[in-house]
N, C-alpha and C positions, 0 to 999 in steps of 0.2 A: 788553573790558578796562575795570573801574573806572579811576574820574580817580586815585586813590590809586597804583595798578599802575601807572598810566602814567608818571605822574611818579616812583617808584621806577627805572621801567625805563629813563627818559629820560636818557642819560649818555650820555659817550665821543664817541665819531668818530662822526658820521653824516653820509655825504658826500653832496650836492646829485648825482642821479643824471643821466647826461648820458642823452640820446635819440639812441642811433643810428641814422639814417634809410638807405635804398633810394636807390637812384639817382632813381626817382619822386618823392621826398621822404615817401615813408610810411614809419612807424617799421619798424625792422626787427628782427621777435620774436629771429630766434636769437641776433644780436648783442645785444641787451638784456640777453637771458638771463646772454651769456656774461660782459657786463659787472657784473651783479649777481653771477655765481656769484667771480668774481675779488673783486671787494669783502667777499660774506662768506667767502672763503677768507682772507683776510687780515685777518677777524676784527674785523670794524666791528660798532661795537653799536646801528645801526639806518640806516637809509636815507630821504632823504631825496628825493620823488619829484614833479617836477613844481612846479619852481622858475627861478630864473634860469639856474643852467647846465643845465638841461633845453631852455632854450630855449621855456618854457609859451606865453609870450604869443603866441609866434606858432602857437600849436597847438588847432584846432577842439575840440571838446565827444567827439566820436567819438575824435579821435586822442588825446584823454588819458584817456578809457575804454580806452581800448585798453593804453596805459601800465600803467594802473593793473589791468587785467586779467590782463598778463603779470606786474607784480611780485608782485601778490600769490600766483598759481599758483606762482611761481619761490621764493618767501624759505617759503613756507606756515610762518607761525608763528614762525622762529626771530629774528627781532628784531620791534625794532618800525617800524611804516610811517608816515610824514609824509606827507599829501600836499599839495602848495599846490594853493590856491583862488584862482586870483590872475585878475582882471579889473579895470575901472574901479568899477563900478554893484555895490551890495549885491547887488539880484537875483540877477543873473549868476553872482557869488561864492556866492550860496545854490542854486543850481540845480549850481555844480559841486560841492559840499559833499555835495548828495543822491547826484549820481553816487559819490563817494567813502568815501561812508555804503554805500552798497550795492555797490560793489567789496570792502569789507572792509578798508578801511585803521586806524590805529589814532587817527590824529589828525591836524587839518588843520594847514595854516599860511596865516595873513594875513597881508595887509600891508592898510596905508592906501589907501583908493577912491584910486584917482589920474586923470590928463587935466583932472578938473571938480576945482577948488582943494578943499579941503574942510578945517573948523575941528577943533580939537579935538576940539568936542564933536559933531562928525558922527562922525568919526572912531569914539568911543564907541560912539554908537548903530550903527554899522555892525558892529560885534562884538556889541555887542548882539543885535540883530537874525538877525545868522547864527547867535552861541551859541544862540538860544530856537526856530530853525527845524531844527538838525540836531544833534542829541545828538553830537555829540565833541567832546574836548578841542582846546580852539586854542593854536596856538601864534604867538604875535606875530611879524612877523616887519617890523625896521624897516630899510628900505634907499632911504633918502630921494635918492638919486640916481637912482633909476629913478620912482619914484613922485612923487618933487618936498615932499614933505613929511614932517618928521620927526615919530617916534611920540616925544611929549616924557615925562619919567621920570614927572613929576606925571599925566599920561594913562595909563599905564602900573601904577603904584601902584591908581589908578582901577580902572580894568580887574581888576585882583588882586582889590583888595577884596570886588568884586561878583560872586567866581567865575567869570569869563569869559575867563580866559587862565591857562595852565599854565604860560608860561616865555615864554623872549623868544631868538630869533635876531637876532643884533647885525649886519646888515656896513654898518653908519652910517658907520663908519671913525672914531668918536668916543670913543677910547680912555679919555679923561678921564670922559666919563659912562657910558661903561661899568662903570668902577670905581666910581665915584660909587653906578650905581643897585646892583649889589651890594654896598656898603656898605649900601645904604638896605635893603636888602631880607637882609639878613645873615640876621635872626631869622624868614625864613619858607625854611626848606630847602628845601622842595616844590617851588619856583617855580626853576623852572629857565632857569641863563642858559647859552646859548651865543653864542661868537665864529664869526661868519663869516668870518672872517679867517684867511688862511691865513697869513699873518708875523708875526702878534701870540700863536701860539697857546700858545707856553709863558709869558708876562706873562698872560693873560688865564687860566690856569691859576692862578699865585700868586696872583691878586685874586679868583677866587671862582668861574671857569664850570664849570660843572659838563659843560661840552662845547665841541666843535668840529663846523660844519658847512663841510669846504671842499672849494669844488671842484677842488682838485688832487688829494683825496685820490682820484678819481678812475683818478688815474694812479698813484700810490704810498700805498697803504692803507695797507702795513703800515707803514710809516715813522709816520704820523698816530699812527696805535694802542701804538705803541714809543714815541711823545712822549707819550702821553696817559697808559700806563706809569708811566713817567719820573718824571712828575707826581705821581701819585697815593703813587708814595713819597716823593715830596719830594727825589728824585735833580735837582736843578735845573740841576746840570752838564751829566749826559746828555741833559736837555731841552732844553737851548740849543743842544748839538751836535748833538741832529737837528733842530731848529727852523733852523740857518744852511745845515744841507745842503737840508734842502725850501725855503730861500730862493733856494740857487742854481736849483733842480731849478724854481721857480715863473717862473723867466724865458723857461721854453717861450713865456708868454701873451703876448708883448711882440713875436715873431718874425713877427707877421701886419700889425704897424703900419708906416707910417701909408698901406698900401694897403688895410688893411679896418680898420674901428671897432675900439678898445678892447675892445668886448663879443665880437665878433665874433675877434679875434685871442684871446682869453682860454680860449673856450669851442673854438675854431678849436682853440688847441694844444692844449686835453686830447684833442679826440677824435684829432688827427695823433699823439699820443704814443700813443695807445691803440690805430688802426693800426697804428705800428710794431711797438707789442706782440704784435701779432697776435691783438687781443682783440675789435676789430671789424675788418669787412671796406673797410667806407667811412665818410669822414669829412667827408662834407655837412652842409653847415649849411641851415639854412630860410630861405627867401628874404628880402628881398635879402641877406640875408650871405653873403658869399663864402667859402668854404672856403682855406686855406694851398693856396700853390701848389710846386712841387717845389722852388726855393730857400729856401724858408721850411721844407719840411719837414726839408730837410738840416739846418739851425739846430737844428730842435728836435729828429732824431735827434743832434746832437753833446751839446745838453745832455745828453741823457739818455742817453750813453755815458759821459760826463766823470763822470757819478755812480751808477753800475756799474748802471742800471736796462734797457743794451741792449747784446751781448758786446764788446768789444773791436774783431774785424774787423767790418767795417762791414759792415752789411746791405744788400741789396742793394736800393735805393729801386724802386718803378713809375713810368713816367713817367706824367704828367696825373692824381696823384692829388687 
């Protein structure tokens, strides 16, 4: 895929795809599968593989070959594939690039070197450096909460100029510059922004993203892609009324605290919502985080009855899931 194609093709919902693992903690192919084939039944226009709700960092060189081998055998062709390249050290990031150059994905995603502090202008040269070692499109990706340093709009402009990034994945939580850099960047279409935010998604529609990367969408695809819809006609009504229902539907993530992390309770309720589904089998998380435990799941199968996503009479839970 030319950088031209990509960024045409680059739109819509494309959800941060979770990793569902084995009881051993190895990723587990059919449930992947089954989870990707649910996302493009519900008609997302590209996926997002090997990111924070993936759960990457905790995941060897092998077990994201491995990811990356099943989605792309699974999707063959019909949207486009993101993969993150995400480590501390350029190197690293450039050695999972090449794995991801030869799986056959369509375009990476970065974030800023993180652990070792790093300035702006490393920051650059570090896109630098992987832009000129493995021919795909990047996609920026700033999420200064986990990395400890924000990708700033002036670095970012930067980057644009000198051909080395396609677009930018927002979940800064920095709504104001959000708007701000698509204002700034108004007169360059190509450059594609998304919100990672999953409660901001119909406001970051009106101001200019040209998408959404959330991980809820996860559990309710089509809901994302009916807001994205929405949007796209300027129905702003309907957008906000499926924007406050996927606000309720988003407090699955909150049912895991304060006996597991934030990240862990977040990532915890998609894949428990997606159990219940019956879209995977298990819903382990990778060490140390702990998976939701059966009073935590009951939480999240009630959300997701209250918002017609599980039938009426209750399902019948396992115990020690």
């Amino acid at each position: 895929m030319t950088q031209p194609d990509f960024s045409q093709r680059l739109h819509g919902i494309i959800p941060p795809v979770v990793t569902p693992l084995k009881p051993d903690f190895t990723v587990d192919e059919s449930a992947l599968r089954r989870v990707i084939r649910h996302l493009l039944d519900s008609g997302v226009h590209g996926l997002f593989l090997l990111g924070s709700t993936s759960e990457v960092v905790f995941m060897d060189a092998p077990a994201r070959r491995e990811v990356l081998r099943i989605a792309v055998d699974e999707v063959a062709g019909r949207v486009p594939l993101l993969a993150g390249v995400i480590d501390p050290t350029t190197d690293r990031v450039i050695a999972h690039a090449r794995d991801a150059l030869a799986a056959g994905v369509d375009g990476l995603v970065v974030t800023a070197p993180f652990y070792t502090r790093t300035s702006q202008a490393e920051i650059a040269e570090h896109f630098r450096a992987i832009r000129v070692a493995v021919d795909l499109p990047i996609m920026a990706y700033d999420i200064p909460v986990c990395v400890n340093v924000k990708l700033e709009r002036s670095t970012l402009k930067q980057l644009r100029r000198e051909g080395l990034i396609e677009g930018l994945k927002d979940s800064s939580g920095d709504d104001t510059n959000f708007r701000l850099l698509a204002r700034e960047c108004a007169e360059d279409p190509d450059f594609r922004l998304f919100t990672g935010s999953e409660l901001m998604v119909d406001t970051a529609f009106l101001v200019g993203a040209h998408g959404c990367v959330p991980g809820l969408g996860n559990v309710d695809p089509a809901a994302y892609v009916a807001l994205y819809d929405a949007a796209m006609r300027e129905d702003w009504t309907e957008a906000r009324r499926l924007q406050e229902r996927l606000i309720r539907v988003f407090n699955i993530v909150f049912q895991g605290t304060p006996r597991t992390s934030a990240g862990a309770s977040g990532v915890g309720g998609f894949k428990t919502a997606l159990k219940l589904l019956g879209i995977i089998e298990h819903h382990h998380m990778h060490r140390p985080n702990l998976p939701l435990n059966d009073e935590e799941t009951v939480r999240v199968a009630e959300i997701l009855r209250a918002e017609g996503l599980l039938p009426a009479q209750e399902r019948k839970l396992v115990p020690g899931v």
